[in-house]
N, C-alpha and C positions, 0 to 999 in steps of 0.2 A: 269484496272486503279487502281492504288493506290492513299490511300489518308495517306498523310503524316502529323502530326501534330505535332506541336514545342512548345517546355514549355518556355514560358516566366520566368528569373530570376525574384524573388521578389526585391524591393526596398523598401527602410525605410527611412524617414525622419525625424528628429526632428529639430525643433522649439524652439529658446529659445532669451530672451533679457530681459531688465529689466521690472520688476512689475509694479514700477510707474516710470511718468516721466513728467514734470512737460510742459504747454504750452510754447512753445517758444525753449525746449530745445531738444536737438538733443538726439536720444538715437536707439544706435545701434543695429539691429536684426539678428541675423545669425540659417543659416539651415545645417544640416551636411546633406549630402547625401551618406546612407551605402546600397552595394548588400547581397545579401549573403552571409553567414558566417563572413559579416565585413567587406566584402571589397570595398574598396576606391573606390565611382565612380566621376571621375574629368570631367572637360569640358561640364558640363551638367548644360540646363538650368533650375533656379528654378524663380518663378513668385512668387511672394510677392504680398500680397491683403489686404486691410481693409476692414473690413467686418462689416457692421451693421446689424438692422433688416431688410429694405429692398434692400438692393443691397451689390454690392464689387466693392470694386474700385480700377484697377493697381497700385500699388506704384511703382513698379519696378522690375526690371528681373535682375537677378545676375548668372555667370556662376561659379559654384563649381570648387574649387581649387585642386592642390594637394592633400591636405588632404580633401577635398570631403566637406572643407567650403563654402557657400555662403552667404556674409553677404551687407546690406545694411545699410543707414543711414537715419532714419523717424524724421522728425518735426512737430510733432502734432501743428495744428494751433487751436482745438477746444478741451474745458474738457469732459470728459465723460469714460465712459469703452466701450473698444474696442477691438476687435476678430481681430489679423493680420492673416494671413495664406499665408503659405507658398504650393507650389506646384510643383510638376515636373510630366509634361506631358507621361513619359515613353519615351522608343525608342524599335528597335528592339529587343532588348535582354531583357527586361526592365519590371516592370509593373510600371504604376505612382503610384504616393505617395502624401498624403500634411499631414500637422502635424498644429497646431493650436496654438496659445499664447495669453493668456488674456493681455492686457495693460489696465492700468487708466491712464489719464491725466488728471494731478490735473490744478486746476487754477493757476497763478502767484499768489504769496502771494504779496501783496503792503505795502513792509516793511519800504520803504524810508521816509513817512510821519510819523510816529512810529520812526524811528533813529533820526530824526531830533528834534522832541519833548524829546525824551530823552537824545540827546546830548546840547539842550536848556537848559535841567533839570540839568543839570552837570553844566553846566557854571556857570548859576545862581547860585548855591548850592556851588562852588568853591569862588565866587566873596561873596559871604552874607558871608563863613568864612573866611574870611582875611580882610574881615568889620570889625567884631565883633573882631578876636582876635587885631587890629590895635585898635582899640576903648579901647579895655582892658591893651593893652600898655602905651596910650598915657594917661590914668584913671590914673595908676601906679604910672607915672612919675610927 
């Protein structure tokens, strides 16, 4: 009897989206998935993870494209720094792969009580000079 053994191709993945992104807003994560020497591996699926200190949790599975893209779209509901990771389980030819990406999510900034005082400040400031230079007309006169 012989024993035959078969070399699994390597796979590579990388990870990338934005640095920061603020609660509330959508911010988009995509995974390229490349074989050997470069080349394109399509129709494969990759698993998307948030990852804290204790556990991870599915965001989402996306199958890579033609160009061996798989991208997703995350709405952080909560601020903090957070590890997403990406992962592709392997297949026959295959070995798996995952790649890592730091994300912060900042808080909403609450800028509308702030706009609204300083659009108050304006008014006020626009109506005191057209006081003052009417006052200085009507002095003239």
């Amino acid at each position: 009897m012989r024993t035959v053994y078969v070399r699994l191709f390597f796979s590579f993945l990388h990870l990338s989206g934005p640095k920061y992104v603020t609660v509330g807003e959508e911010a988009r994560i995509s995974a390229i998935l490349l074989g050997e020497e470069g080349k394109i591996l399509s129709g494969m699926a990759i698993d998307f993870y948030l990852v804290n200190e204790n556990s991870s949790e599915l965001l989402e599975s996306s199958f890579t494209n033609s160009s061996g893209d798989a991208t997703i779209f995350y709405t952080p509901s909560d601020a903090g720094d957070f590890t997403v990771k990406a992962f592709y389980k392997g297949d026959s030819n295959h070995t798996d792969s995952s790649s890592i990406h730091l994300l912060t999510v900042l808080e909403k900034q609450q800028y509308f009580g702030f706009i609204l005082f300083v659009l108050f400040f304006v008014v006020v400031f626009v109506i005191g000079v057209r006081m003052i230079s009417r006052r200085r007309r009507s002095d003239e006169i």
